[in-house]
N, C-alpha and C positions, 0 to 999 in steps of 0.2 A: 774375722779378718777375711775382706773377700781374694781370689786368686792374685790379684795385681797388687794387691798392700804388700809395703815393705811390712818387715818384722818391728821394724822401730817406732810405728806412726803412732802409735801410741802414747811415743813420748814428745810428739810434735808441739803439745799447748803448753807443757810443762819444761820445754827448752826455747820457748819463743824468746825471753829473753837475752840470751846466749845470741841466736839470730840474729837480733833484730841490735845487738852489738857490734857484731863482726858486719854486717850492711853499713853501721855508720862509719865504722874502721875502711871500709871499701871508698864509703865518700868520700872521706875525709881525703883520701890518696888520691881522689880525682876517679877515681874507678864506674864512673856513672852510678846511676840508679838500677841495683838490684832489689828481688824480693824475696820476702821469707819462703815463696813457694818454689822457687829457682835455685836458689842457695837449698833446700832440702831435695831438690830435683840432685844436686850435683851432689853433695854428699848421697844418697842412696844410690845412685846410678854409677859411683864413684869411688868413694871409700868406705861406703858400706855392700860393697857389691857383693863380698859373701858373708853376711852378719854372724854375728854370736849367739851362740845358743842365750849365754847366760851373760847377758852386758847392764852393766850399773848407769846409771844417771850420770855422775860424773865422768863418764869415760864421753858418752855421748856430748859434753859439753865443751871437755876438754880436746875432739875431734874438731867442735864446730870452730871454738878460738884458734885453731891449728890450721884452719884453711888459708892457702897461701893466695895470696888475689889475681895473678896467674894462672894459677891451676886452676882456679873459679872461671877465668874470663875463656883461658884454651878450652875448654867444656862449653861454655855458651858459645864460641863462634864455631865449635862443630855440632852443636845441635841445632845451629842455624842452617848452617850446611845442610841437613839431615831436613829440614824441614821441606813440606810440598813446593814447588816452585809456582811462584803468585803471578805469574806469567801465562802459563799453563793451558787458559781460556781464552788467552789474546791470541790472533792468526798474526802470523809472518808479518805482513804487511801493517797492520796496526802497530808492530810491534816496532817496524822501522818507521812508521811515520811519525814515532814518540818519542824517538832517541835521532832523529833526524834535526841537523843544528837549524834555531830558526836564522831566517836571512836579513 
């Protein structure tokens, strides 16, 4: 397990199902297109923030059915937040001549 691995990742191939359930539960609700690597971003960074020593397969499953599509989406729009700003390289002035209404 290198430094950065959650404890759980282990059980990432063996709960894709679980996943890739609660994703269509998300569509189904209108909740755009999430992914199995986003939805396990938010659960590890989330509600598995301080793991268990000793956790079962069905607890992990029963966390993933458990995710409310709110608390999934308030996570993706502050990791949005959190992200580099894709701005960053454009100067001032390019930056108003692209958000300047055309005439």
């Amino acid at each position: 397990m290198t430094k950065e691995e959650h404890p759980y990742q282990s059980f990432f191939y063996k709960i894709e199902p679980a996943l890739e359930s609660k994703l269509e539960e998300f569509e189904m609700m209108g909740y755009g297109k999430a992914t199995k690597e986003s939805l396990w971003m938010f659960l590890t960074k989330k509600k598995w923030k301080k793991p268990k020593d000793t956790i079962r397969l069905h607890e992990i499953v029963n966390d993933i059915l458990r995710v409310k599509p709110g608390d999934y989406m308030n996570f993706e729009t502050v990791e949005a937040f959190r992200s580099p700003n894709w701005f960053s390289d454009i100067n001032e002035d390019e930056l108003n001549e692209l958000l300047r209404p055309k005439k």
